[in-house]
N, C-alpha and C positions, 0 to 999 in steps of 0.2 A: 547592534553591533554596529541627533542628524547629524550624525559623523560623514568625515570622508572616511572611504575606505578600502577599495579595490584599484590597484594599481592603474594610471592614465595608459594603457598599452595602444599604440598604435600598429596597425595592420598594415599589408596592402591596399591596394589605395581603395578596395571595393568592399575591406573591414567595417567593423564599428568598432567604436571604443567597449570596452571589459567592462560589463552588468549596462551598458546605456542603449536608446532607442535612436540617438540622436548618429548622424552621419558622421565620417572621418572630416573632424575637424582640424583645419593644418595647423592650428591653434595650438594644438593638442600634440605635437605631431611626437614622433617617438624619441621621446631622450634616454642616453646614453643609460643605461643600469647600473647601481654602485651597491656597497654593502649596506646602503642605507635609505637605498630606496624603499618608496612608499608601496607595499604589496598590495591589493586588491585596494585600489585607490581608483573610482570613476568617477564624477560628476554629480554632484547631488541633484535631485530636484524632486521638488514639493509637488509636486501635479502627479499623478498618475498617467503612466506612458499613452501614448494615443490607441483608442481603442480598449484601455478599461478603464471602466470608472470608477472614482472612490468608492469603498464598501458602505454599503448603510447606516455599520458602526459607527461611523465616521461621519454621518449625514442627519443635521438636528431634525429635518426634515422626513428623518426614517427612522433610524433606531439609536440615532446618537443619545438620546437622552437616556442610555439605560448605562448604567456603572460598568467602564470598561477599561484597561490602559491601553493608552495609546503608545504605537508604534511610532518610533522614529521615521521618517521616510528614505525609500532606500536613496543612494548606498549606505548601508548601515556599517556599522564597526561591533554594535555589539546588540546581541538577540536576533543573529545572523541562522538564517535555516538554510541549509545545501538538504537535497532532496536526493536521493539515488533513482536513474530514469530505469531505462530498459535493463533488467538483469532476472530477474525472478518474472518477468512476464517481459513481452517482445512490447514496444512503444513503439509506431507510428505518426507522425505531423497532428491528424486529426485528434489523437489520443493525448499529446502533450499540450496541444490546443486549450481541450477541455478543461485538462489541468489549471492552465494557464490564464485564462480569458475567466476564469473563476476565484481562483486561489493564487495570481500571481502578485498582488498586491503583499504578500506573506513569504515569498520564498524569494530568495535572493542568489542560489546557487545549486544548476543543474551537475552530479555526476555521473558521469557510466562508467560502472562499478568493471574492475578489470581492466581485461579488452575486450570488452565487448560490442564498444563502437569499431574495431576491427572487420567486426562480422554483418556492417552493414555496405551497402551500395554506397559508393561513395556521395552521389546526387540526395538519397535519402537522408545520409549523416547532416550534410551539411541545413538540408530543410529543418532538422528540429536544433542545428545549432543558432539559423538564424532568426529560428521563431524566439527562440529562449531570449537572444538580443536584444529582439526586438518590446521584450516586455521587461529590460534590466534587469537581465538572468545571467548569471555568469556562465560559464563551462568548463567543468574540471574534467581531465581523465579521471579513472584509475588507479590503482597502483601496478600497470602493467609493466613500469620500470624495472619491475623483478624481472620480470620477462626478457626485456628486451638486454639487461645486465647479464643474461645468460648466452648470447650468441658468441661466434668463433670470437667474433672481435668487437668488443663491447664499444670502444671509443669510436668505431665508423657508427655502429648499429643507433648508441643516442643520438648523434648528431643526425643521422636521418629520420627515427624517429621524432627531436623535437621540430627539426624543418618541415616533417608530415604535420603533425601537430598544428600547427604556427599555418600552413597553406590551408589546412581545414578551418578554422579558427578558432580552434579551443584556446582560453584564456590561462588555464592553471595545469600545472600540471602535478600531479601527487607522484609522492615518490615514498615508496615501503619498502621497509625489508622485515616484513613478519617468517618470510621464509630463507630469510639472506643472513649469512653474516659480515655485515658492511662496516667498517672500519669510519670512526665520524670523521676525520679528514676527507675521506673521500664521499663519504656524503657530503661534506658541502662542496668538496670540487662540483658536484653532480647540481646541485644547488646555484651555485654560480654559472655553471653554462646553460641551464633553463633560463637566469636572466638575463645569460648574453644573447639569447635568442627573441626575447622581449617577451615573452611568458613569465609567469607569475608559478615560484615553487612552493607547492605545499607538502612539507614532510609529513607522513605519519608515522608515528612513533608508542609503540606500546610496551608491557613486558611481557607478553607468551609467546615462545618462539615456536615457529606455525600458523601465527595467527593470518586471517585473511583467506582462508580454504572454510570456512564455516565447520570444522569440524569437531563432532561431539565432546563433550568432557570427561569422557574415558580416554578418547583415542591422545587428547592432549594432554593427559594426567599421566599418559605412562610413556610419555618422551622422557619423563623424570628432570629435576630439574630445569623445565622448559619454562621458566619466568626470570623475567630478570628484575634487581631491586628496584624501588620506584625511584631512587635516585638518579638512575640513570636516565629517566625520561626528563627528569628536570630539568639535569647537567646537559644532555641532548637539546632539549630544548632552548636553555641559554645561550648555547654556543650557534642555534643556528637564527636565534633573535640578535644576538650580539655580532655577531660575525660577518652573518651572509643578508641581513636586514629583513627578516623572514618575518612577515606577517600575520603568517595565521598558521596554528599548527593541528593538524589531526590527531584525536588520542584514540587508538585503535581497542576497540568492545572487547574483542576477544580476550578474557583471561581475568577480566576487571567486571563486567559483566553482562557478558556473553558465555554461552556452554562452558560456564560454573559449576560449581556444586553450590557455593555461595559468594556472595557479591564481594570486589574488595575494594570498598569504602574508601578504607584504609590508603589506596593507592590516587584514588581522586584527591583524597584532603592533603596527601603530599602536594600534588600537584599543583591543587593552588591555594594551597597553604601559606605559611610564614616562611621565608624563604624558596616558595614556586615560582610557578611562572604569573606571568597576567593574566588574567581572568579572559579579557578581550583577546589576547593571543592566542587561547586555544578551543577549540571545536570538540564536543566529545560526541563519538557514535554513539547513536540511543537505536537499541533493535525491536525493541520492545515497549508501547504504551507505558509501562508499568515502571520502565527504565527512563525517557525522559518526564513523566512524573516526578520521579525521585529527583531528578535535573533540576528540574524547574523549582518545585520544592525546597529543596538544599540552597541553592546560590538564584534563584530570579527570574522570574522574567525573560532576562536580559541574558540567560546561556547562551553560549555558541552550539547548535545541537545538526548531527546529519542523521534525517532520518530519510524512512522509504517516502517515497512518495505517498502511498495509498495510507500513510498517514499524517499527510500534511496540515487536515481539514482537526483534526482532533488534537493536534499540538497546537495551534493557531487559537482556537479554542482556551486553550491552560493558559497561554500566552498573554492574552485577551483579558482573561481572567473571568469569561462570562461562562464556563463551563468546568469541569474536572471531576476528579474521583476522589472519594471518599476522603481522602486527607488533603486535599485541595480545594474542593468545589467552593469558591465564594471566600478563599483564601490567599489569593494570589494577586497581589498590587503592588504596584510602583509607586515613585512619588517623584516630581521633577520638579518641586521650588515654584 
């Protein structure tokens, strides 16, 4: 996803720049947002951050010599992996460390699923924000913008919520409405004042409505009528690439395939189909091995994919091309001229 690709966002002055190791540079310093700024746009660089070193993959001297594709180095643009942190188990500094000092040569963007960075210390949040930094790790919220669209009075509540945001140092912020029904004007209003605030907007956009509570595919089968056509994620999606300069978009599991009865193909090939979106513009959730399998498989490589963390090590792997399953294993290459 050696592209640029994560927006240049400058902090206050005790910031880093969005996915970079390197210090607030006044170089860099933050300019104005338009509809046609460049979203997850940081700094490239060839070296690996200080404190990890290239992987052995990558080392003629170690295991380079064995048949593998090489990774673009981050910031990537496309074969982009955002990781989901604390949410099905608590994360810890020490614990994303591990992650990270291991596997961070592979991931390029941390989320906390929700709000669930809500429900930490504040001193603690910002420790595994600045670790993530510090290895060119982005930081997205959630989709807790449902949430906070729900208070008495929504237009004070985002504005504090993104100036929380922005003083913590999250980079991106997602915005869903799997449980809303939100009017797309006013998603991009919503859209537009994340990057008056110098945050980076990530829509997610799917067709089950409900989706984002994980719930079974019974319970979401008999909302009746709870999908909408895949057109609409396209047209959605156009308007907020065209309009609001939106760089990366989420396409949300649930209903496509997530608590299924069966997968609908059918709505990914729209998507970035003849007439979709771009391939590099959009992210799809994979919940399940067996789901980005099918990702990598279908379109490359080079997907945009969010998966859990606890399995980062086994899509890197697909990725690589030095591992996979039965319809993959020893199938999976690129070619760069």
């Amino acid at each position: 996803m050696a592209s640029q690709h994560l927006l240049a966002l400058a902090r206050p002055a005790s910031s880093r720049l969005l996915g970079s190791a390197t210090r607030f540079n006044p170089a860099c310093a933050f300019r104005a947002l338009t509809t046609t700024t460049k979203l997850f746009d940081i700094r490239s660089r060839r070296t690996a951050p200080p404190g990890q070193p290239n992987i052995m993959l990558e080392d003629e001297n170690a295991f380079g010599f064995a048949r593998h594709n090489s990774r673009p180095p981050k910031p990537r643009k496309i074969g982009v992996t955002e990781i989901r942190g604390p949410y099905y188990s608590a994360m810890g500094k020490q614990y994303l460390k591990d992650v990270l000092e291991t596997m961070g040569h592979h991931i390029d963007g941390l989320k906390f699923a929700g709000g669930s960075f809500s429900l930490f210390p504040e001193d603690k949040l910002r420790e595994l924000i600045d670790l993530a930094h510090e290895h060119g790790v982005y930081v997205s919220t959630g989709g807790w913008m449902e949430h906070i669209l729900l208070q008495s009075s929504p237009s004070t509540a985002v504005t504090r919520y993104l100036e929380t945001c922005k003083r913590l140092g999250f980079d991106v912020i997602e915005i869903s409405s799997g449980f809303l029904s939100l009017p797309a004007d006013d998603w991009l209003r919503l859209i537009h004042k994340v990057h008056a605030h110098g945050l980076t907007a990530k829509p997610e956009i799917g067709i089950q409505f409900g989706a984002g509570g994980d719930t079974d595919a019974a319970e979401l089968e008999a909302l009746g009528g709870g999908t909408s056509d895949p057109s609409k994620v396209v047209n959605l999606g156009k308007r907020f690439i065209e309009e609001a300069g939106v760089e990366r978009i989420m396409i949300e599991s649930e209903g496509i395939t997530e608590n299924v009865k069966a997968w609908r193909t059918d709505v990914i090939q729209t998507i970035l189909g003849a007439g979709g979106l771009p391939k590099e513009k959009v992210m799809f959730e994979a919940a399940e091995p067996k789901v980005f399998n099918w990702y990598v498989r279908e379109f490359g490589a080079d997907v945009n994919l969010f998966v859990d963390h606890s399995q980062i090590v086994q899509l890197s792997c697909l990725r690589e091309g030095i591992w996979g399953m039965g319809d993959t294993f020893g199938k999976v290459v690129t070619f760069t001229g």
